[in-house]
Each structure stands twice: as structure tokens, then as C-alpha cells.
C-alpha positions in Angstrom: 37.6 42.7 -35.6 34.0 44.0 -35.2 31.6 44.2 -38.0 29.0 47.6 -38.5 25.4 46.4 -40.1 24.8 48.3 -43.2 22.2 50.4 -41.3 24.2 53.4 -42.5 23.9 54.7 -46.0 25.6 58.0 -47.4 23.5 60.8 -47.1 22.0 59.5 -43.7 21.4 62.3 -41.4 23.4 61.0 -37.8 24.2 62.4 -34.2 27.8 61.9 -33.9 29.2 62.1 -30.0 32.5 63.6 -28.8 34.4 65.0 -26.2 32.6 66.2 -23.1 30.6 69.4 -22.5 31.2 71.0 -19.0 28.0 72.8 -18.7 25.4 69.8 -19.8 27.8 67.1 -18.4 27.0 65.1 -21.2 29.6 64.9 -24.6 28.8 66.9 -27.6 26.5 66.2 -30.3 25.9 67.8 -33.6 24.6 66.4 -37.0 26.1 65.1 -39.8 26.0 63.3 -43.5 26.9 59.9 -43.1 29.6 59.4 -45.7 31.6 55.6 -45.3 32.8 53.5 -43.0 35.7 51.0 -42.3 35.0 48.2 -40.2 38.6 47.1 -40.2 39.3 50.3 -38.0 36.0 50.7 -36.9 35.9 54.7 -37.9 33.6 56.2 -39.7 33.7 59.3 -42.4 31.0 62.0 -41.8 30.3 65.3 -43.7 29.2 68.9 -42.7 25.8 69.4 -44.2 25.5 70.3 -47.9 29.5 68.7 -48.7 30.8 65.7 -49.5 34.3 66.3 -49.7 37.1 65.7 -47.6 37.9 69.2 -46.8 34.6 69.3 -44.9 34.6 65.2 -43.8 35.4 64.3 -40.0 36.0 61.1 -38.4 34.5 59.5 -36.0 34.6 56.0 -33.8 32.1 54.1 -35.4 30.3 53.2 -31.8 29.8 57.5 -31.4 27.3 57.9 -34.5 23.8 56.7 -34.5 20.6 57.5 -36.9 19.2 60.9 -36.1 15.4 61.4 -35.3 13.0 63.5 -36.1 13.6 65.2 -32.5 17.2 65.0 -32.9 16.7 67.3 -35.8 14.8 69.4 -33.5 17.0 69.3 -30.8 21.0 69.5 -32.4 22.6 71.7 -34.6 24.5 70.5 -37.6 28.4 70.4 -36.8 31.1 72.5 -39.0 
């Protein structure tokens, strides 16, 4: 089983990755709220920006989500 570091906390503003973009041959990228993780299943519970409820929560694999930057928030939009 592999173990996250607590360098997450709820609230955190992250880039999560997914899928792949044809255009910019690179996966997509968009900003969340970090909301919880589960280490057991290594996923990880993000929100759309403003909610934290689970009508507006995705999930991700834990390994696709890292801290966003001040140019990330520059640079992405926030997901819906």
C-alpha cells in the first residue's frame, strides 16, 4: 500500500491531470479544492471552486494532483 504525506490540506488550490488533449499533446489540467484523500486506494476527492459537496466533488488518482502555483493560477482554468 503506498502512503500520501499530509502536504495536502482541504481548501488547497491543486492541478489535477487527466486524460489526454489532442491539440497540446499533453493531458488536461484544470484547478481544483483539495477536499480528502484515501491512501488505502490511493484516490483523492477534489472540489469545483466555491463547493464542497459531493454533487460538485471528482476523483482523482492521487499521483495526478499536485500543489498549484502562483503561475498555475495564471496559466489553468478552474475545472467544472
Amino acid at each position: 500500500m503506498k502512503e500520501y504525506p499530509d502536504e495536502f490540506k482541504r481548501g488547497d488550490v491543486v492541478v489535477a491531470r487527466y486524460g489526454w488533449n489532442d491539440i497540446t499533446k499533453k493531458p488536461f489540467e484544470f484547478l481544483y479544492e483539495f477536499a480528502y484523500y484515501s491512501a488505502t486506494e490511493g484516490k483523492c476527492i477534489v472540489y469545483n471552486h466555491g463547493e464542497c459537496n459531493m454533487q460538485d466533488a471528482h476523483c482523482f488518482e492521487a499521483s495526478n494532483i499536485r500543489k498549484a502555483t502562483e503561475e498555475d493560477l495564471n496559466e489553468y482554468y478552474w475545472g467544472n
